[in-house]
C-alpha positions as CSV (number, residue, x, y, z in Angstrom):
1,X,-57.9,-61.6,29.3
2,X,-58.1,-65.2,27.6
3,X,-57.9,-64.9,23.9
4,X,-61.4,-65.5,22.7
5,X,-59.9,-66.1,18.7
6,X,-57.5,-67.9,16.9
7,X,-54.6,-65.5,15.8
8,X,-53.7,-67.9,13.1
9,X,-57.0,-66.9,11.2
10,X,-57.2,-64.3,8.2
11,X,-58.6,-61.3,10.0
12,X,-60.9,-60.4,7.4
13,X,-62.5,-63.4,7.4
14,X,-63.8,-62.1,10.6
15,X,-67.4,-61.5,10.3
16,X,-69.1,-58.1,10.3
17,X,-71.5,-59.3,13.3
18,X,-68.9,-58.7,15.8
19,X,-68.1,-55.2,15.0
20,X,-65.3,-55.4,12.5
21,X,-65.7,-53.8,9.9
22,X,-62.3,-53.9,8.0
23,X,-58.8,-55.5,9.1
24,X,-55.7,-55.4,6.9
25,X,-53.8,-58.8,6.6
26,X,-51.4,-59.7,8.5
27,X,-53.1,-58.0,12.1
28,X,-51.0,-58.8,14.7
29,X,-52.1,-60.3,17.9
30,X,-52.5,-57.2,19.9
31,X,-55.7,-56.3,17.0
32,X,-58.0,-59.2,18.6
33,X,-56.9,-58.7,22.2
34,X,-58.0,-54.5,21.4
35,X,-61.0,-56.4,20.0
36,X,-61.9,-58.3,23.0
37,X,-61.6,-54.6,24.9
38,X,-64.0,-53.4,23.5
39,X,-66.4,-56.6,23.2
40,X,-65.5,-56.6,27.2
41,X,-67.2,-53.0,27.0
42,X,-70.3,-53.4,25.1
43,X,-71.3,-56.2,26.9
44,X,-70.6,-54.1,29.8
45,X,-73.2,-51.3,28.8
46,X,-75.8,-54.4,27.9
47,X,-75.7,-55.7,31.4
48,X,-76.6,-52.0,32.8
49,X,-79.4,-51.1,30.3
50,X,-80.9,-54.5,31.5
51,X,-80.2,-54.1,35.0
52,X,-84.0,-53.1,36.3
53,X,-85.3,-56.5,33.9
54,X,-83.3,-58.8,35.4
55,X,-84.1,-59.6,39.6
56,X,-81.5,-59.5,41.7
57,X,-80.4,-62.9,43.8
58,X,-81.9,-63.8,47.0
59,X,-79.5,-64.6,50.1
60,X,-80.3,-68.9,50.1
61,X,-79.5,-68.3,46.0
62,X,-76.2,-66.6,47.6
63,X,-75.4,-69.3,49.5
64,X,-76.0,-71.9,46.9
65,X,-73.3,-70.0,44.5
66,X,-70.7,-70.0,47.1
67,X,-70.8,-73.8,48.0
68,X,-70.5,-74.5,44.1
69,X,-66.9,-71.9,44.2
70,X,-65.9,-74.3,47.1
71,X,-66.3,-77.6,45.4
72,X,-64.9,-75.9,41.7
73,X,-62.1,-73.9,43.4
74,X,-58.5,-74.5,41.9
75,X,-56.5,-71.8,44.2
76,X,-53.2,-73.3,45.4
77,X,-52.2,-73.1,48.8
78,X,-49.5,-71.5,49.8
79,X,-48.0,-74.6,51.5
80,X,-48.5,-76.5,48.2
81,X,-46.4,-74.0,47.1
82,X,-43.3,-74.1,49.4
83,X,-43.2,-78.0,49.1
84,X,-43.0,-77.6,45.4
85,X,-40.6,-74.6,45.0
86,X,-38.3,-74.2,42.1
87,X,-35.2,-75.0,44.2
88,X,-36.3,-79.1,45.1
89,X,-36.0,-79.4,41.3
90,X,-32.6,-77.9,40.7
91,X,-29.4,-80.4,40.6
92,X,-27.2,-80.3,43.9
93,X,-25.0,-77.4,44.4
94,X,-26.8,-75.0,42.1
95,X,-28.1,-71.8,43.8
96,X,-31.3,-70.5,42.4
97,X,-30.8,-68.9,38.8
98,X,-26.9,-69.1,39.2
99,X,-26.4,-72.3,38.0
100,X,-29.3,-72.0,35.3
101,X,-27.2,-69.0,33.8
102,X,-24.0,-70.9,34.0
103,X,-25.3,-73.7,32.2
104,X,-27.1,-71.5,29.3
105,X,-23.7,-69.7,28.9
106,X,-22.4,-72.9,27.9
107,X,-25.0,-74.0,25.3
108,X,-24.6,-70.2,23.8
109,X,-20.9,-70.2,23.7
110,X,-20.9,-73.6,22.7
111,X,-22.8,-73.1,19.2
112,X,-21.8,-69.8,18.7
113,X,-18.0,-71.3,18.3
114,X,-19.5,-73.5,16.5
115,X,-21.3,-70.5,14.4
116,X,-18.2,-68.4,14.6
117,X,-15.6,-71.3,13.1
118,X,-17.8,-71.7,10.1
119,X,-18.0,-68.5,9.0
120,X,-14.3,-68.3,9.0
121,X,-13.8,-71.6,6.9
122,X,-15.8,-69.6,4.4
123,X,-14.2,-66.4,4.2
124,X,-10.9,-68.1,4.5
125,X,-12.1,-69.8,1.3
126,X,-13.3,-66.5,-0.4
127,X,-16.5,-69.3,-1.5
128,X,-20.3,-68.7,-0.3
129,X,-20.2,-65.0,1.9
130,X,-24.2,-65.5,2.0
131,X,-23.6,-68.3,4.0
132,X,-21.0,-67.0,6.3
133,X,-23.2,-63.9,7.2
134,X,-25.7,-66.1,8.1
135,X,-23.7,-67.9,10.6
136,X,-22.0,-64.4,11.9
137,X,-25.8,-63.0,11.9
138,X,-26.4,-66.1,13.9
139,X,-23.7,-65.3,16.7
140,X,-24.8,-61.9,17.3
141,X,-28.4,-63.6,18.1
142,X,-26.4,-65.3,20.5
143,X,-23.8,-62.6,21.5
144,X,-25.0,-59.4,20.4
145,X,-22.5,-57.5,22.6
146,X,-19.6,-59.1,21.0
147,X,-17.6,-56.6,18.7
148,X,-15.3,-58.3,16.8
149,X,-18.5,-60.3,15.3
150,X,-19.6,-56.7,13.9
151,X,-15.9,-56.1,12.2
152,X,-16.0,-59.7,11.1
153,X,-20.0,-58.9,9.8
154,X,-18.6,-55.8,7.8
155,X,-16.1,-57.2,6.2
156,X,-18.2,-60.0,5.0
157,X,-20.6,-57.1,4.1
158,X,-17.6,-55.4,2.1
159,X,-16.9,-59.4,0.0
160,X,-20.3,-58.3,-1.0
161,X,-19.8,-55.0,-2.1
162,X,-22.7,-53.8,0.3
163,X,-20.5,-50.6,1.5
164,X,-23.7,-49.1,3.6
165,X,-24.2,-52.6,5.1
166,X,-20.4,-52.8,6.1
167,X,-20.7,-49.2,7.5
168,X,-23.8,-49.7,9.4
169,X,-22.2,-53.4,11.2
170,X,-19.2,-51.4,11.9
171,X,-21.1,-48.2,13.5
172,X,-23.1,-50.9,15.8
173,X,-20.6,-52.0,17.0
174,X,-19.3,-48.8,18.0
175,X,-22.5,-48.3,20.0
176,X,-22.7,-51.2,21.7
177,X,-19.1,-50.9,22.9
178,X,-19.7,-47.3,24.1
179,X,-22.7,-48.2,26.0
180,X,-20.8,-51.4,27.9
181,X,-17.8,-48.7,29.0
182,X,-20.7,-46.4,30.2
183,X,-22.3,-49.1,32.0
184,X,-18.7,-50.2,33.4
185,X,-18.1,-46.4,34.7
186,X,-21.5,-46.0,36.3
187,X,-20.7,-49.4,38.3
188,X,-17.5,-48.1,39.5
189,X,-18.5,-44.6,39.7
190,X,-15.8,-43.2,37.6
191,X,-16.6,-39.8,36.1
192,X,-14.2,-39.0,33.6
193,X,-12.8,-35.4,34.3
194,X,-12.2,-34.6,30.1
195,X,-13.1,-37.0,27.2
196,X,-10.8,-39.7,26.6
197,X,-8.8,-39.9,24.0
198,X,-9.7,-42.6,21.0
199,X,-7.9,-45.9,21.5
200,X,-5.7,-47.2,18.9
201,X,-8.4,-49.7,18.3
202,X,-11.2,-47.1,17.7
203,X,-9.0,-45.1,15.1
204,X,-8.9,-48.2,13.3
205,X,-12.4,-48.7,12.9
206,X,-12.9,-44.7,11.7
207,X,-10.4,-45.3,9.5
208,X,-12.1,-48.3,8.4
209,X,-15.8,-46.3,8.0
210,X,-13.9,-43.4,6.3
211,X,-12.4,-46.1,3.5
212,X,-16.0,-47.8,3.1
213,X,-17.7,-44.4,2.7
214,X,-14.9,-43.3,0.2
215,X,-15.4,-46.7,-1.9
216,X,-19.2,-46.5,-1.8
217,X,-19.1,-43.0,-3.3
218,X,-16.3,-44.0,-5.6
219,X,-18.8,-46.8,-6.6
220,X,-21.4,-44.2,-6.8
221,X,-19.7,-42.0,-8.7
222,X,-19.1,-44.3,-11.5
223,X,-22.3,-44.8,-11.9
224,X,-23.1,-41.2,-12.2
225,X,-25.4,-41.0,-9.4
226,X,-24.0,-38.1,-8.3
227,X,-26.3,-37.1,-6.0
228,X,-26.1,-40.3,-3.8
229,X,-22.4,-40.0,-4.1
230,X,-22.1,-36.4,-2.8
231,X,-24.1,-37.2,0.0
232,X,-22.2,-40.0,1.3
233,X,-18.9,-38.5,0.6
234,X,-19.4,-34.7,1.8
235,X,-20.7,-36.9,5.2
236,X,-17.2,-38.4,5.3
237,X,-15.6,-35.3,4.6
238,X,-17.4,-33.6,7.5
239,X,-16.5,-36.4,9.7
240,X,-13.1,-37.3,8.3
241,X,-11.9,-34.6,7.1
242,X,-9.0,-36.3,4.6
243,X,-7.8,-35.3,0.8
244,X,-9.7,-38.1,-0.7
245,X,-13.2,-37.4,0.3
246,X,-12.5,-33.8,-0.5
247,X,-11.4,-34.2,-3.8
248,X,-14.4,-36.3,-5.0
249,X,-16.4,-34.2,-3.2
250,X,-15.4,-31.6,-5.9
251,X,-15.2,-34.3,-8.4
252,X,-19.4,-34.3,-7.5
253,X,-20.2,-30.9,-7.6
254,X,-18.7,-30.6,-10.8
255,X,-20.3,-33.5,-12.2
256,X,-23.7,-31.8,-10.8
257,X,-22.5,-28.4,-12.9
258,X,-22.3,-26.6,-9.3
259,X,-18.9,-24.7,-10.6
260,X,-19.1,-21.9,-7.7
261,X,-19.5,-24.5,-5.2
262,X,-16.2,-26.6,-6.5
263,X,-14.4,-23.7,-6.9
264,X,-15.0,-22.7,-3.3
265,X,-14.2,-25.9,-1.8
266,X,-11.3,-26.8,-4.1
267,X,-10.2,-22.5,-2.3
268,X,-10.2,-24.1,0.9
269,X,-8.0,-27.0,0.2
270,X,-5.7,-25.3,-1.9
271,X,-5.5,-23.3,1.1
272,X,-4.6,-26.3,3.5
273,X,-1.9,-27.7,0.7
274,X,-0.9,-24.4,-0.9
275,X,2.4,-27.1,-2.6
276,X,-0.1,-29.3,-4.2
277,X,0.6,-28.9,-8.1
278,X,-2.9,-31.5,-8.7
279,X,-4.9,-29.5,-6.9
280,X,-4.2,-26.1,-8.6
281,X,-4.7,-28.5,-12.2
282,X,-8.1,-29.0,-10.8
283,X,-9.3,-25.6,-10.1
284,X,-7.5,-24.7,-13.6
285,X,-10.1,-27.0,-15.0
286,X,-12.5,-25.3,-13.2
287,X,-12.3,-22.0,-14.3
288,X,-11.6,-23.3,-17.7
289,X,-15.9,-24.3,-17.7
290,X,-16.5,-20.9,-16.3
291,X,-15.8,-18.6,-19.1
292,X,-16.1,-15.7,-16.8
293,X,-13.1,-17.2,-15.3
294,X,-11.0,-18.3,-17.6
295,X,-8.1,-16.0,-17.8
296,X,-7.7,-17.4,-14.1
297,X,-7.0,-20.9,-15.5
298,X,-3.9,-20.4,-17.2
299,X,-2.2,-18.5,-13.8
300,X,-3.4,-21.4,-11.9
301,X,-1.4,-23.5,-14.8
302,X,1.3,-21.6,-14.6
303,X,1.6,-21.5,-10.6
304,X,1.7,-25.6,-11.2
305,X,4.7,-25.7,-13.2
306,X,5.9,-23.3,-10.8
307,X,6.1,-26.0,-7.8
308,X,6.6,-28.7,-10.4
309,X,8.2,-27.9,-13.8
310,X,8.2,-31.4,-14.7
311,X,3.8,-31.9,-13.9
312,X,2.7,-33.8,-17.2
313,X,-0.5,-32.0,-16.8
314,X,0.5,-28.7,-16.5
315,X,2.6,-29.0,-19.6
316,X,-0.2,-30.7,-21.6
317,X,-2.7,-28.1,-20.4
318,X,-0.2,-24.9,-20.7
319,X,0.6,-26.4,-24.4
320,X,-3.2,-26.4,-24.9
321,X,-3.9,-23.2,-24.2
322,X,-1.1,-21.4,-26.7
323,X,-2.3,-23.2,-29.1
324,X,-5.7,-22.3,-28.7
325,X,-5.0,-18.6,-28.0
326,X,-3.4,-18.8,-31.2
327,X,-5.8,-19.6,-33.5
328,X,-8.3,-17.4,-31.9
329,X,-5.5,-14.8,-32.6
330,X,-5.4,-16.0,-36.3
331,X,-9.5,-16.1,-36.9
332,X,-9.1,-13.0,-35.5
333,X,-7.2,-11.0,-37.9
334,X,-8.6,-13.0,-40.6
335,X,-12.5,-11.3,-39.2
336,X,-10.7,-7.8,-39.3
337,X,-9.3,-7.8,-42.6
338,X,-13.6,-8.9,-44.0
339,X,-14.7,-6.0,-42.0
340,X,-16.7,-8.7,-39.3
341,X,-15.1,-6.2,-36.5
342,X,-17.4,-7.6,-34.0
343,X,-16.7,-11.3,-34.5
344,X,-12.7,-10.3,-34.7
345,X,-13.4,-8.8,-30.7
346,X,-14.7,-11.6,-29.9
347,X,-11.9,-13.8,-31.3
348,X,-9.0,-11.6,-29.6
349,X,-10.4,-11.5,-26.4
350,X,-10.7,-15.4,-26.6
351,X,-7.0,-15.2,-27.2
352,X,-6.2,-12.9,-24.1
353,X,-8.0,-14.8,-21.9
354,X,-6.7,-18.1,-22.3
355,X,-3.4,-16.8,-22.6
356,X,-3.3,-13.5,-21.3
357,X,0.7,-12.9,-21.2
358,X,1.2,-12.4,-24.4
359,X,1.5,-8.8,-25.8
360,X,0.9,-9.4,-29.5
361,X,-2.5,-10.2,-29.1
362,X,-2.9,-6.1,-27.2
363,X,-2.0,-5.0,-30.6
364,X,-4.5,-6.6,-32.7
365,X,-6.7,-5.7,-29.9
366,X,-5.9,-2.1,-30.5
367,X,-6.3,-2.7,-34.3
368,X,-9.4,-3.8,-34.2
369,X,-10.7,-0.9,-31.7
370,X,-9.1,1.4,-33.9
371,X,-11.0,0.0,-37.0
372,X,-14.4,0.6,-34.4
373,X,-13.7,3.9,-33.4
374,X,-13.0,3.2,-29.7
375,X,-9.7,5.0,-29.5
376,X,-9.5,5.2,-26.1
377,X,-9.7,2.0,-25.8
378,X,-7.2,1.0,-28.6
379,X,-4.7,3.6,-26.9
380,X,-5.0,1.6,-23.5
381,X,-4.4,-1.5,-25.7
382,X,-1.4,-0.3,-26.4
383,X,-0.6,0.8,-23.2
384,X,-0.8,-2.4,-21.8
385,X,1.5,-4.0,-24.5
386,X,4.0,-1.0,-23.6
387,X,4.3,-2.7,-19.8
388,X,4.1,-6.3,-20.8
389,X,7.2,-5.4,-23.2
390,X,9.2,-3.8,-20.5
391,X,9.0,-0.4,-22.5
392,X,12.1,-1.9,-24.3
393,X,12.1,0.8,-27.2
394,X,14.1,-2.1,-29.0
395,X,11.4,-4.7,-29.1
396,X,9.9,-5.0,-32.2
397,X,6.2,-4.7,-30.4
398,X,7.4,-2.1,-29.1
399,X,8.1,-0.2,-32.0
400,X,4.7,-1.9,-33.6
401,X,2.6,-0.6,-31.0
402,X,4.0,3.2,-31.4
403,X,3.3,2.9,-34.8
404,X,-0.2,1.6,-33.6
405,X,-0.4,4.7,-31.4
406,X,0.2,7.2,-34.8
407,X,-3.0,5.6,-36.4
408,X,-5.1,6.0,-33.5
409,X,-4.1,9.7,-33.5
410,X,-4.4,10.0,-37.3
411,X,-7.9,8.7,-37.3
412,X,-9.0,10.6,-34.2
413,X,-8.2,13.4,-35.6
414,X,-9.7,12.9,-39.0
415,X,-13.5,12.3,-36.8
416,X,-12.5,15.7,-34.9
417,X,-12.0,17.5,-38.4
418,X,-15.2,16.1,-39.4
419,X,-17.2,16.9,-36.6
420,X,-15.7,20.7,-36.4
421,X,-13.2,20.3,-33.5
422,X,-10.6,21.6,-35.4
423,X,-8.0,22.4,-32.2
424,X,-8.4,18.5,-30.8
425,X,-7.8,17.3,-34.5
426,X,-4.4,19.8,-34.4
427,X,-3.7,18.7,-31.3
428,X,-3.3,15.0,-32.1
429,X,-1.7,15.4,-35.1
430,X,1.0,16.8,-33.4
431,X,1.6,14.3,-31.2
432,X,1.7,11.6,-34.3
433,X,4.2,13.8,-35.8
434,X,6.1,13.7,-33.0
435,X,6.1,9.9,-32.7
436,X,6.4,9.6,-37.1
437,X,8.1,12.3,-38.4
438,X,8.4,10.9,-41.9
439,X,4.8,10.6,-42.5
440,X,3.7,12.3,-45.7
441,X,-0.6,11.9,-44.8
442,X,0.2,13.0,-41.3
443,X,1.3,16.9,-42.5
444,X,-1.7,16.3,-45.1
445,X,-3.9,16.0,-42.3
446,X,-2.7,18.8,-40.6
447,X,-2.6,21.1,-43.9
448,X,-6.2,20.2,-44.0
449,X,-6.9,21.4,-40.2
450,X,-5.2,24.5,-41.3
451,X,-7.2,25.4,-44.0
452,X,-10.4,24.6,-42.4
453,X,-9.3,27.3,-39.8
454,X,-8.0,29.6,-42.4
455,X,-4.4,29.6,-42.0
456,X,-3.4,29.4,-45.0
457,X,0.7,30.0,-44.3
458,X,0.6,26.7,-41.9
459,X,-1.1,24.6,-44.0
460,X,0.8,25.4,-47.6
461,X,4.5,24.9,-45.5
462,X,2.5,21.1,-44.5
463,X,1.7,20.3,-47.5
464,X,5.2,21.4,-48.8
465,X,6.9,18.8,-46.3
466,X,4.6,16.4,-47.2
467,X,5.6,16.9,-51.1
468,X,9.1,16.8,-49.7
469,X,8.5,13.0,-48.2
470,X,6.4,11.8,-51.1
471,X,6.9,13.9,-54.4
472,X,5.0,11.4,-56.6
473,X,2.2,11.8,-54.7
474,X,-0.8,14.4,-56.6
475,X,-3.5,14.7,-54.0
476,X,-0.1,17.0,-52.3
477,X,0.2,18.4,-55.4
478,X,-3.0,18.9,-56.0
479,X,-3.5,20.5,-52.5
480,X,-0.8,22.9,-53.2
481,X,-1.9,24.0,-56.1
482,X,-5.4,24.4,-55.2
483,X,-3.9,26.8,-52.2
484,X,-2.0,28.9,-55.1
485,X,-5.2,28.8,-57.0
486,X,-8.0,30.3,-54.3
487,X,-5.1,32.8,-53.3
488,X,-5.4,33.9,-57.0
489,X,-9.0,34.3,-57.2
490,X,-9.2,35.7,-54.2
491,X,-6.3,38.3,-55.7
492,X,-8.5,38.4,-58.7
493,X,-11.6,39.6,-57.0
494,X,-9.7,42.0,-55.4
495,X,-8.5,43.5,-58.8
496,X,-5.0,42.5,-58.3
497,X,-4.4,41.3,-61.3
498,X,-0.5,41.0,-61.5
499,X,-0.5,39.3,-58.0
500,X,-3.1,36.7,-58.9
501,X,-1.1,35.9,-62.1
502,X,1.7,35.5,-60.2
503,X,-0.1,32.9,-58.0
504,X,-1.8,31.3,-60.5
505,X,2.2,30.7,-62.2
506,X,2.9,29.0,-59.0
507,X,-0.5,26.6,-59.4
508,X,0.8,25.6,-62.4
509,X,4.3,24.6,-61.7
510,X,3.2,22.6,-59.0
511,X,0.0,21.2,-61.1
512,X,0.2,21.4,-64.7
513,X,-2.5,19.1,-65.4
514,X,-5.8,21.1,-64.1
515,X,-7.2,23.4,-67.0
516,X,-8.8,25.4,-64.8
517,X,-5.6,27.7,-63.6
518,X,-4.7,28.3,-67.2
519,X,-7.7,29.6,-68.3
520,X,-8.0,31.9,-64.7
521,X,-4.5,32.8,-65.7
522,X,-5.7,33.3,-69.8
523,X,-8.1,35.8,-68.5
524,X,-5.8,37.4,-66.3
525,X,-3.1,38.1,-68.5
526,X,-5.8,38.8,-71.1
527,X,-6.5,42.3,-68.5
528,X,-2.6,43.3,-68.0
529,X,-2.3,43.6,-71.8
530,X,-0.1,40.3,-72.5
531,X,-2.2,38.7,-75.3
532,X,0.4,36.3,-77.0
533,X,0.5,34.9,-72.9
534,X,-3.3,35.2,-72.7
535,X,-3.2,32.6,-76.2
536,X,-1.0,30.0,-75.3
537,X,-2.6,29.7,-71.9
538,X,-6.3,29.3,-73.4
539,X,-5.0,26.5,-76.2
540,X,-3.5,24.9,-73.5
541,X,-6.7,24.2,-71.6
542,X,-8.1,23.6,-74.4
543,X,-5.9,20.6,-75.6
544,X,-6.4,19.5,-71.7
545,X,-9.7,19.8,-71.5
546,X,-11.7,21.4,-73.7
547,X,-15.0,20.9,-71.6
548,X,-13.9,23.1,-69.3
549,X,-15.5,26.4,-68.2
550,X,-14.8,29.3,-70.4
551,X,-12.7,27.5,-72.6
552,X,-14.7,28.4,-75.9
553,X,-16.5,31.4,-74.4
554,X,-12.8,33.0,-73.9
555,X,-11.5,32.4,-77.4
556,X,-13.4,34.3,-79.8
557,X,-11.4,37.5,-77.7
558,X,-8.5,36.2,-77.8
559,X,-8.3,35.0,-81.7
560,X,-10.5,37.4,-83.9
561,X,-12.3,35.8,-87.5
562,X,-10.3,32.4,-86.4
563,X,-11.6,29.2,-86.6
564,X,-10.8,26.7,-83.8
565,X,-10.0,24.1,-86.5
566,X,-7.2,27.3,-87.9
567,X,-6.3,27.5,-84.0
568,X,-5.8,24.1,-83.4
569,X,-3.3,24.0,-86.1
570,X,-1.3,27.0,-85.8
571,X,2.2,26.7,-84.6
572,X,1.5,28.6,-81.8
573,X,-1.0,25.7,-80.4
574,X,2.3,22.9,-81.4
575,X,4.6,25.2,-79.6
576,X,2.3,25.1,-76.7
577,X,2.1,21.2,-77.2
578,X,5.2,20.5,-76.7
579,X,5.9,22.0,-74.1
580,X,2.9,20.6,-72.3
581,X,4.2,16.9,-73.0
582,X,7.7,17.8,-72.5
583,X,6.1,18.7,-68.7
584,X,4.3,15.4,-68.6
585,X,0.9,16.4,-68.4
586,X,-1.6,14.5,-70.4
587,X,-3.4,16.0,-73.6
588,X,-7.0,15.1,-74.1
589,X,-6.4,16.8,-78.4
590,X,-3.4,14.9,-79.1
């Protein structure tokens, strides 16, 4: 159909009479012809719904019409046409289109060289790369199937530091060169039995995508779109499948804060090059930001220096960690001694896990459990130091942690004592005996588990051996006595009277300072008749402590019609003095 409107026109200035309603700017050609299509069909429908008002034509009116189509005809003959055919025009010796496409293939090689060599003056040059990829994007107009002009397009593209451009040029030209080798098979009819290998030519140009998709990533990268660089480079990675794009790969992820997915990838490669010191640096790293993995990163450190001694890295990172462990270590102990038990945990396992081999820090470990209550777990503590040390009884952790081991069973068995589990309490106290024989509070312990079960014998011959180790020490002293001294009363009750005296003697030597025995032992020897015995031992709990219970009550028997003013001065009351200093028990009368 003719065009019926001028294309050139804005098609919204179009008017609304002819059925358009709307038309965006810019309405290409094929808009108006649709237009005309359905013009063609309304007027189509008008013509039928008139049909029965208009008359039809008569035959003469016929006849009339077709002698007018004769004299206005302008269909060619077709002699016309065979004396004016295409090859009367042609120059001699051309055959009919041959010569045509000879001559074309001329003009198109002709500027394209022409194309070609100034694009080359101006990369040669390294001036005006615009202007070179015009001229090569004008000899791909003319050559399109030439593919060093796409290798010569993407390295203009690369000048430019358009990497996707470069990529894309290079990827076309790929295609087109596959699709010329499939069209020169199907012409011979060559079926390849396997794929062929790549050429040396087309490893070249993967190698060359693989470099400009590392380089735009890298470019990517650094400007922290790491998104847009992890696409690009996980893409080369699938494709070519090379350390670099792997390594930046995990260089994304952990730039995106995806640790379990770095950590997985960065498994795989360490797999591949299981000798590659910089790899096993990176996954240290790694774990270092995971702190549920951190005691991982110092074997991965250590496994570095292991295939390189030397690795700066390694040795800056291994450095690191010691130190930190150590300071955790110190803020540790510093929480304990305060009491912040809690914190001090926290501290020491910070220590272990960034530096796990060392067995000094299972001790304060155990310390600090111990100070909690969690013996078992400050026994395994130890446990643990015990095989890190070699169980080298002459290590001085070693020794340390046995020591460790008798505090753990001391306090254990001061929490069974309390709670009634007398036998446990026994029971541990006999295996921190075993390890420390030369601890005074460990027999006190177990004198006290004695008593609490009644045996009296047991716990007096403790308490004795502990008096042995420490003889300064008055709460053994004290203990003793206080054995002596319910023995007696329970003697007393009993109406033995010269037995409990005789216990209540033995209270004494080993106490002298308690008022309380002599004024039990007052009143016994008051009942066996010795009265001048019965005296001395009343003033001398008097001039200890003359508070104490039946001090004053007991006299008045004991020292008929005397004033305690007259008693205090007697000589029987300076005899008694001096005899109580020369013991070295402190007088509250002086």
């Amino acid at each position: 159909m003719v065009d019926k409107y001028d294309i050139s026109r804005n098609p919204s200035d179009l008017p609304r009479s002819l059925g358009i309603v709307s038309v965006r700017a810019g309405a290409s050609r094929q808009h108006f012809l649709s237009f005309d299509d359905a013009r063609t069909q309304q007027e189509s429908a008008h013509r039928q719904l008139t049909a029965y008002v208009w008359q039809q034509p008569t035959s003469e009116e016929n006849k009339k019409e077709k002698e007018i189509e004769d004299v206005f005809s302008t269909e060619i003959d077709a002699e016309v046409y065979e004396r004016y055919a295409i090859e009367t025009f042609l120059p001699g010796g051309w055959s009919k289109g041959a010569g045509l496409r000879d001559a074309l293939k001329g003009v198109t090689d002709s500027h394209c060289g022409e194309f070609y060599e100034k694009a080359v003056e101006l990369l040669e040059k390294r001036t005006n790369y615009e202007l070179a990829l015009v001229y090569i994007n004008k000899c791909l107009l003319l050559k399109p199937y030439h593919i060093p002009l796409y290798e010569m397009r993407s390295e203009i593209y690369l000048n430019l530091c358009d990497f996707q451009s470069s990529i894309l040029s290079l990827q076309k030209g790929i295609s087109y060169k596959q699709v010329t080798s499939q069209k020169q098979q199907s012409q011979q009819l060559i079926i390849p039995a396997r794929p062929v290998p790549l050429s040396n030519e087309e490893k070249l140009t993967n190698d060359k995508i693989a470099f400009l998709r590392y380089m735009s990533g890298i470019s990517l990268f650094d400007q922290k779109l790491y998104i847009d660089a992890l696409s690009i480079i996980a893409t080369g990675a699938d494709v070519f499948s090379t350390f670099p794009f792997q390594v930046y790969s995990v260089l994304c992820l952990t730039a995106l804060d995806k640790i379990d997915e770095a950590i997985a990838l960065i498994n795989q490669m360490i797999e591949d090059y299981s000798d590659n010191a910089d790899l096993l640096i990176i996954r240290a790293r790694l774990y270092y930001k995971d702190k549920a993995k951190l005691p991982l990163c110092f074997y991965d450190v250590r496994d570095a220096l292991t295939i390189d001694e030397h690795h700066p890295m390694a040795i800056r990172m291994m450095t690191a960690l010691e130190e930190a462990a150590k300071n955790a270590r110190d803020n540790s102990i510093r929480m304990s001694i305060n009491e912040h038990l809690t914190n001090a945990l926290s501290a020491i396992n910070l220590a272990l896990d960034l530096y796990p081999i060392e067995a000094e820090f299972h001790l304060q470990r155990s310390v600090i459990y111990r100070k909690m209550g969690k013996f078992e777990l400050a026994t395994d503590e130890c446990l643990l130091l015990f095989d890190k040390t070699g169980h080298n009884e002459e290590n001085s952790l070693y020794q340390q942690a046995q020591k460790q081991f008798v505090f753990i069973y001391n306090e254990c068995s001061l929490k069974c004592l309390q709670t009634g589990f007398y036998d446990d309490a026994i029971n541990l106290l006999n295996r921190a005996i075993n390890s420390e024989k030369n601890s005074a509070g460990l027999y006190i312990n177990r004198g006290d588990c004695f008593i609490s079960r009644g045996q009296i014998t047991f716990a007096l011959q403790d308490y004795e051996q502990a008096l042995e180790l420490s003889p300064d020490n008055n709460e053994i002293k004290l203990r003793i006595s206080n054995v002596f001294f319910n023995k007696a009363e329970q003697l007393y009750k009993e109406k033995r009277y010269l037995e409990s005296a005789t216990e209540l003697t033995r209270a004494i030597s080993v106490n002298p300072s308690v008022a309380k025995y002599y004024v039990s032992r007052s009143r016994v020897k008051f009942l066996t008749d010795d009265l001048q015995c019965a005296q001395e031992d009343i003033i001398a709990a008097i001039l200890i402590n003359p508070l104490e219970d039946g001090c004053i009550d007991v006299l008045p028997r004991l020292f008929v019609d005397t004033t305690l003013a007259e008693v205090l001065t007697s000589p029987l009351t300076k005899y008694v003095k001096e005899n109580l200093i020369h013991r070295g028990v402190v007088l509250t009368i002086g």
